[in-house]
DOPARO-866370 format. One record per residue (C-alpha): residue number from 0; residue in one letter; z, y, x. Coordinates in pm, 1 decimal. Layout:
<sites>
<site k="NUM" r="A" w="Z" v="Y" u="X"/>
...
</sites>
This chain:
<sites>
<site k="0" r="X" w="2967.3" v="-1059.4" u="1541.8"/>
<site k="1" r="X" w="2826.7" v="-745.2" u="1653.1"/>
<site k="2" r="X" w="3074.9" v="-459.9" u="1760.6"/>
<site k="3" r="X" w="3064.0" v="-117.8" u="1658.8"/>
<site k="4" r="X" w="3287.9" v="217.4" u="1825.1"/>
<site k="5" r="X" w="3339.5" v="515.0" u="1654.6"/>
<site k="6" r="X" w="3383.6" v="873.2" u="1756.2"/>
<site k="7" r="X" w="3502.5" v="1077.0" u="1550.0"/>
<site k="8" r="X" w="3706.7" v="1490.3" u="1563.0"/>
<site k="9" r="X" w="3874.6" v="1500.5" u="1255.9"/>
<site k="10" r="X" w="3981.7" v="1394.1" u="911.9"/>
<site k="11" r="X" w="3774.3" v="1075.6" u="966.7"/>
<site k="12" r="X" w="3690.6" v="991.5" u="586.2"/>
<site k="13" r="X" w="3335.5" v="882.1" u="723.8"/>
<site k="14" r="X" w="3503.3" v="681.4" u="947.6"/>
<site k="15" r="X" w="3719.3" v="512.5" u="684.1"/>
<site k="16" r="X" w="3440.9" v="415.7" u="516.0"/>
<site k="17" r="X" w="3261.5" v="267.6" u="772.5"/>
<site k="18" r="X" w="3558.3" v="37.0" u="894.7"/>
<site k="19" r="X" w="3627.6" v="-45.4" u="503.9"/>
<site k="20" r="X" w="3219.1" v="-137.7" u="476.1"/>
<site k="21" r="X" w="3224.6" v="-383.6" u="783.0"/>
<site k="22" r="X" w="3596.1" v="-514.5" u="693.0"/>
<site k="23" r="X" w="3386.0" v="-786.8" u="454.5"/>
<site k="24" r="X" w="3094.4" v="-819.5" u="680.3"/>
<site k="25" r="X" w="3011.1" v="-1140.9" u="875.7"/>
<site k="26" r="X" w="2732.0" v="-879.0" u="1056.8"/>
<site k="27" r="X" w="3002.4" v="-629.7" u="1221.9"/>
<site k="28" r="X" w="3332.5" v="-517.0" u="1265.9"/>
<site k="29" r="X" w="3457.0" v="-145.7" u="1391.7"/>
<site k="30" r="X" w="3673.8" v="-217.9" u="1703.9"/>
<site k="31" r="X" w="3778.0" v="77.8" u="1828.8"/>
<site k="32" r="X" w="3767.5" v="456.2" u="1659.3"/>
<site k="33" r="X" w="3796.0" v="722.8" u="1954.2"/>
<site k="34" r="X" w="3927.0" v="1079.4" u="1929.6"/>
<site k="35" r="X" w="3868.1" v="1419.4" u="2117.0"/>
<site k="36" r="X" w="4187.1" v="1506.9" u="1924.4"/>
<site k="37" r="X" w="4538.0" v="1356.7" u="1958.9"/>
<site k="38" r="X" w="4627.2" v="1467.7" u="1601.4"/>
<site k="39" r="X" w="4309.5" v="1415.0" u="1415.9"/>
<site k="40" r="X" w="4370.5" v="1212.6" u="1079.4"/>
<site k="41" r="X" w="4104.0" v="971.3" u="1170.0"/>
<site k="42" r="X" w="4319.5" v="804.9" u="1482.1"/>
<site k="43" r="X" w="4586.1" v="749.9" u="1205.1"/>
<site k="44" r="X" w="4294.3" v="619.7" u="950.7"/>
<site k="45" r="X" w="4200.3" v="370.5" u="1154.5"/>
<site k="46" r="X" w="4519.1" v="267.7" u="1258.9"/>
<site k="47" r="X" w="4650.6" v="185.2" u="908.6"/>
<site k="48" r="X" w="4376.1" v="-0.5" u="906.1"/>
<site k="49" r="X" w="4387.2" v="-236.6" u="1166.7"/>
<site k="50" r="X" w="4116.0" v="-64.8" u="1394.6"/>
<site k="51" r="X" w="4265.7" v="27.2" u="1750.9"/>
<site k="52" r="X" w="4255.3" v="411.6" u="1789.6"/>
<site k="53" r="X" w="4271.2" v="611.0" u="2128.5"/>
<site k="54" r="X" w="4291.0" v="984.0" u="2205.6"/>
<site k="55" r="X" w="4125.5" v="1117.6" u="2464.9"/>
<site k="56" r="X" w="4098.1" v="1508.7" u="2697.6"/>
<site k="57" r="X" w="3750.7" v="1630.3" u="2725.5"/>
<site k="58" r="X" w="3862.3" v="1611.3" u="3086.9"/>
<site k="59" r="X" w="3890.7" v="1233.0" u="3033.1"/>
<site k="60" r="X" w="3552.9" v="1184.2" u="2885.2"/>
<site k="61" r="X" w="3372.0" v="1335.6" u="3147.0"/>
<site k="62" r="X" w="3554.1" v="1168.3" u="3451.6"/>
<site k="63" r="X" w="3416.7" v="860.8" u="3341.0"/>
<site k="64" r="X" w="3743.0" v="708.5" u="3190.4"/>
<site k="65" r="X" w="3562.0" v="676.6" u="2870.7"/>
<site k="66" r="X" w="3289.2" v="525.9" u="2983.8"/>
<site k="67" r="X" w="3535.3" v="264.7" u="3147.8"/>
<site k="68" r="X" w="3667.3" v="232.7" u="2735.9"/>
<site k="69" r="X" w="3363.7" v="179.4" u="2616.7"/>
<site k="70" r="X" w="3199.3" v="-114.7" u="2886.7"/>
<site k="71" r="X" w="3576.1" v="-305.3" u="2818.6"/>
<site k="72" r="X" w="3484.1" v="-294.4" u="2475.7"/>
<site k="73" r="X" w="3101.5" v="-380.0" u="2466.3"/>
<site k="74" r="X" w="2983.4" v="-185.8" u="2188.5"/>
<site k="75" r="X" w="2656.3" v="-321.3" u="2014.2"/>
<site k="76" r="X" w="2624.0" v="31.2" u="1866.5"/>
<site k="77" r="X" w="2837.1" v="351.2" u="1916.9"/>
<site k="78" r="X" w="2865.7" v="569.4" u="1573.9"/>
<site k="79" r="X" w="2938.2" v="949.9" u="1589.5"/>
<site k="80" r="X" w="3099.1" v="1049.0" u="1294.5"/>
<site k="81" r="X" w="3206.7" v="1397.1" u="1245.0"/>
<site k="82" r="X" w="3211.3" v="1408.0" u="1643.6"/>
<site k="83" r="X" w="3192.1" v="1746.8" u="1806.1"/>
<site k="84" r="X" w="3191.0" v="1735.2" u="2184.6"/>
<site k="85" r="X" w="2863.3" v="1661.8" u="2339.7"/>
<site k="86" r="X" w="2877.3" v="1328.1" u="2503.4"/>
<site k="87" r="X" w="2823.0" v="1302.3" u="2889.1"/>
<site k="88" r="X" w="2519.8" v="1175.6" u="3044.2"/>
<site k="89" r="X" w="2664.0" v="894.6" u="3181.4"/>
<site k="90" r="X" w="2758.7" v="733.1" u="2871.0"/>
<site k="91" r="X" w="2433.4" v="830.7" u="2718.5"/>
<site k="92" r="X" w="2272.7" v="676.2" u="2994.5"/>
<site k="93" r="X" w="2515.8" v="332.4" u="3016.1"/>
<site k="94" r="X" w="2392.5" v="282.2" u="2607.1"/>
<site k="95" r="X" w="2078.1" v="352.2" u="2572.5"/>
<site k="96" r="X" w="1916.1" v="367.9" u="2183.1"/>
<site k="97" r="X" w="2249.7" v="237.4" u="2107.3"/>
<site k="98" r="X" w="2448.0" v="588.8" u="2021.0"/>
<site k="99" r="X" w="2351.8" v="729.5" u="1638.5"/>
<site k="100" r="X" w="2513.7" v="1063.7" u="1476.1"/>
<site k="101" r="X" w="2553.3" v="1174.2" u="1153.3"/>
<site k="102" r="X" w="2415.8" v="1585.6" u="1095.0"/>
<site k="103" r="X" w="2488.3" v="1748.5" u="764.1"/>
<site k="104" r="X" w="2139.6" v="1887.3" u="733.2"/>
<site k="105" r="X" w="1774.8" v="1783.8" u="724.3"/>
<site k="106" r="X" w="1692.9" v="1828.8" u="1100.2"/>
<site k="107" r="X" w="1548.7" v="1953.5" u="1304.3"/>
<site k="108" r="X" w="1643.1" v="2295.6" u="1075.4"/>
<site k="109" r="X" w="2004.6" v="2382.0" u="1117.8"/>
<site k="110" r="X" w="2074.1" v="2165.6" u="1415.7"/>
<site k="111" r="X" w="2194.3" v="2246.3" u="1736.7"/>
<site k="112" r="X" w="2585.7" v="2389.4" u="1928.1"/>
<site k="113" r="X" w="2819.8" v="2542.7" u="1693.6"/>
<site k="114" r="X" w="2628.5" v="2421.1" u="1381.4"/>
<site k="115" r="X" w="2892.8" v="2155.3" u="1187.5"/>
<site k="116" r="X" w="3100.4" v="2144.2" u="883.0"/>
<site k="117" r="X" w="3065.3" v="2448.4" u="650.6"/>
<site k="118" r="X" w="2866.6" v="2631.2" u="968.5"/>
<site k="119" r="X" w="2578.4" v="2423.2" u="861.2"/>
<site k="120" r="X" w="2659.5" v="2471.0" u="465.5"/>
<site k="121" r="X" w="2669.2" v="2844.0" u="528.3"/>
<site k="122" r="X" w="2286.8" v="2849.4" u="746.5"/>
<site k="123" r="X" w="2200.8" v="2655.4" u="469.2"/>
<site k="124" r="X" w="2235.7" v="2842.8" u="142.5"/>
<site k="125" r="X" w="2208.8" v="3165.9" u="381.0"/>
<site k="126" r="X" w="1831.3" v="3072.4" u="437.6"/>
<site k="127" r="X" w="1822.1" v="3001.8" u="45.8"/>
<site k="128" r="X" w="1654.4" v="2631.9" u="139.6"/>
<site k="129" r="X" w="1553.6" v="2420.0" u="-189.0"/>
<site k="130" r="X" w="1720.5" v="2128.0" u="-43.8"/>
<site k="131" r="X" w="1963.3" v="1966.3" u="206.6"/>
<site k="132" r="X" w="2082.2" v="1642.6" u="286.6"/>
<site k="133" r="X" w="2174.1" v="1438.9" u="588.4"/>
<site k="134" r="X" w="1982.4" v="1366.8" u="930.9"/>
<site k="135" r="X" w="2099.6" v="975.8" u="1077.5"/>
<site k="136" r="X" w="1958.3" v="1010.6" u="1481.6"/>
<site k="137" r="X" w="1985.4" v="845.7" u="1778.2"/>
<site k="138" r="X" w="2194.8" v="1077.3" u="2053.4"/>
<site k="139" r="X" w="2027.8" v="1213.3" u="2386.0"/>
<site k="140" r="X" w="2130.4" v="1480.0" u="2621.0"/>
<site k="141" r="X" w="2090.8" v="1804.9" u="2351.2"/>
<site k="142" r="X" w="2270.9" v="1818.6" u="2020.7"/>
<site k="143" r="X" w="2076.5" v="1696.1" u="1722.0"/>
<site k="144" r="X" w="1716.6" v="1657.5" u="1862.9"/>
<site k="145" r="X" w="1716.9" v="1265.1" u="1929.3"/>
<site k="146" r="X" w="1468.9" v="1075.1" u="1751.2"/>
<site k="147" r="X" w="1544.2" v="1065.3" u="1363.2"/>
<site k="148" r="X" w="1619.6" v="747.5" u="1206.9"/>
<site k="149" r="X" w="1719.3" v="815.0" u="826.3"/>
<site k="150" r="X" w="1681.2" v="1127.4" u="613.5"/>
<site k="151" r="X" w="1835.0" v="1192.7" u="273.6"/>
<site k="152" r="X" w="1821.5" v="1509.4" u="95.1"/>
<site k="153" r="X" w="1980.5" v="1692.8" u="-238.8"/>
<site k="154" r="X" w="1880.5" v="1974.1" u="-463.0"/>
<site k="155" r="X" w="2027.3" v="2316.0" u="-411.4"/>
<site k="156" r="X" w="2105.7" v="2490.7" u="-731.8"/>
<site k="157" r="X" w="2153.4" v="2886.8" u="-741.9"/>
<site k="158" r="X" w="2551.8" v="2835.5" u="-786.7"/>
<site k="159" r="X" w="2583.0" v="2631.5" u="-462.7"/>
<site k="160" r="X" w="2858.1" v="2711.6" u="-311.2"/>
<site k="161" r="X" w="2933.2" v="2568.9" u="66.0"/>
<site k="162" r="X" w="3166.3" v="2401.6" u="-43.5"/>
<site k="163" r="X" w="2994.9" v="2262.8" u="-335.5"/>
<site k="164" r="X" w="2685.2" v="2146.2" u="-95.8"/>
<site k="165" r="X" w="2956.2" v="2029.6" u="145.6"/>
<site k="166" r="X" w="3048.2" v="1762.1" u="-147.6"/>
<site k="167" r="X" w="2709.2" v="1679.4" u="-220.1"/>
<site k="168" r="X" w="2631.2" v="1593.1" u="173.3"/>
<site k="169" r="X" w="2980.2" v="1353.7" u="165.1"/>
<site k="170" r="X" w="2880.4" v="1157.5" u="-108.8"/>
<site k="171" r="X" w="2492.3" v="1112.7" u="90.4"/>
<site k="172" r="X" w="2685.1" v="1035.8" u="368.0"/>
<site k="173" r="X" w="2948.2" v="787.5" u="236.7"/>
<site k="174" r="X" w="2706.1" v="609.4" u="48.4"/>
<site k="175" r="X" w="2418.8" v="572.2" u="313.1"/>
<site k="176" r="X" w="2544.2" v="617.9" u="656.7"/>
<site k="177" r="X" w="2702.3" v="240.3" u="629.6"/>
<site k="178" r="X" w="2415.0" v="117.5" u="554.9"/>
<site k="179" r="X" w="2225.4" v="227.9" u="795.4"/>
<site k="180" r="X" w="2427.6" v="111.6" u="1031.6"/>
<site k="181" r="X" w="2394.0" v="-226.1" u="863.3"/>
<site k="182" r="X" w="2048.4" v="-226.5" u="925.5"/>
<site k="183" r="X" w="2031.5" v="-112.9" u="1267.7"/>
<site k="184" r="X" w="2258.6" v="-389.5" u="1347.7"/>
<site k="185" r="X" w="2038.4" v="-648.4" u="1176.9"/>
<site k="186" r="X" w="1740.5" v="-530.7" u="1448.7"/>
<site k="187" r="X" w="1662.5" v="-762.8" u="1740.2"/>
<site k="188" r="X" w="1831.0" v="-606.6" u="2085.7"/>
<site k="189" r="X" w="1564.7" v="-397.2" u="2280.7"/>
<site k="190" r="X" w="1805.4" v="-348.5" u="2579.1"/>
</sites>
């Protein structure tokens, strides 16, 4: 059974779905959800659902504590979902083409610091693009430039709204992000 971590900010519905997709899997099971936050919904998600959750500082992840976390646990494949903080080197480094993230955009356009959430939304309707979608990549050492694995995109209409394209990218990512998971699992170890 291969093991899967997630990291995760926030409300943690991508999360959710992830642990409820591998919950009747033989493949994979999520067994451990970690938080930048100590009152982000998604420690409390996975909790409810059987999925040990732990908060940790930013201080914490770069004094190697994490790191510590993660090598207890063995993770076959660490998932960023809706994750924020840029992770350190040396956990990069430790896991090698084995961390993915989620981007709520077609990179490499609207990548990058500071662009998440409705930021991203905002850029783009703001640069009046035809489409959007969502970017699955592998993480290195700047945000959102790793090596894309998966690419799904959506119409824009005229009466987008952020918000409106922000439900449009959730139900891309609910519906695929699991899945391609599932299949990067199913590959043969390179490490």
């Amino acid at each position: 059974m291969k093991r899967i971590v997630i990291f995760a900010s926030g409300n943690g519905t991508n999360a959710e779905n992830i642990i409820r997709y591998f919950q009747k899997s033989s493949l994979a099971k999520v067994v451990l959800v970690l938080s930048n936050k100590s009152d982000a919904k998604v420690l409390t998600r996975a909790k409810n659902l059987g999925v040990p959750a732990r908060h940790f500082s930013k201080e914490t992840l770069h004094s190697g504590e994490v790191l510590k976390t993660l090598t207890e646990f063995n993770p076959d494949l660490i998932v960023l979902a809706g994750f924020l903080l840029k992770l350190p080197e040396n956990i990069i480094s430790e896991f090698p083409g084995k961390i993915i993230n989620i981007h709520p955009a077609l990179l490499p356009k609207h990548g990058g610091k500071g662009m998440y959430g409705n930021f991203v939304h905002q850029a783009v309707i703001q640069a009046k693009d035809k489409e959007s979608g969502i970017s699955i990549h592998y993480v290195n050492d700047e945000y959102d430039s790793g090596a894309i694995i998966f690419q799904k995109s959506v119409s824009i209409t005229p009466e987008d709204t952020p918000e409106s394209l922000a439900k449009k990218i959730h139900e891309l990512e609910y519906k695929w992000f699991p899945k391609v998971i599932e299949e990067l699992i199913k590959k043969p170890d390179k490490s």
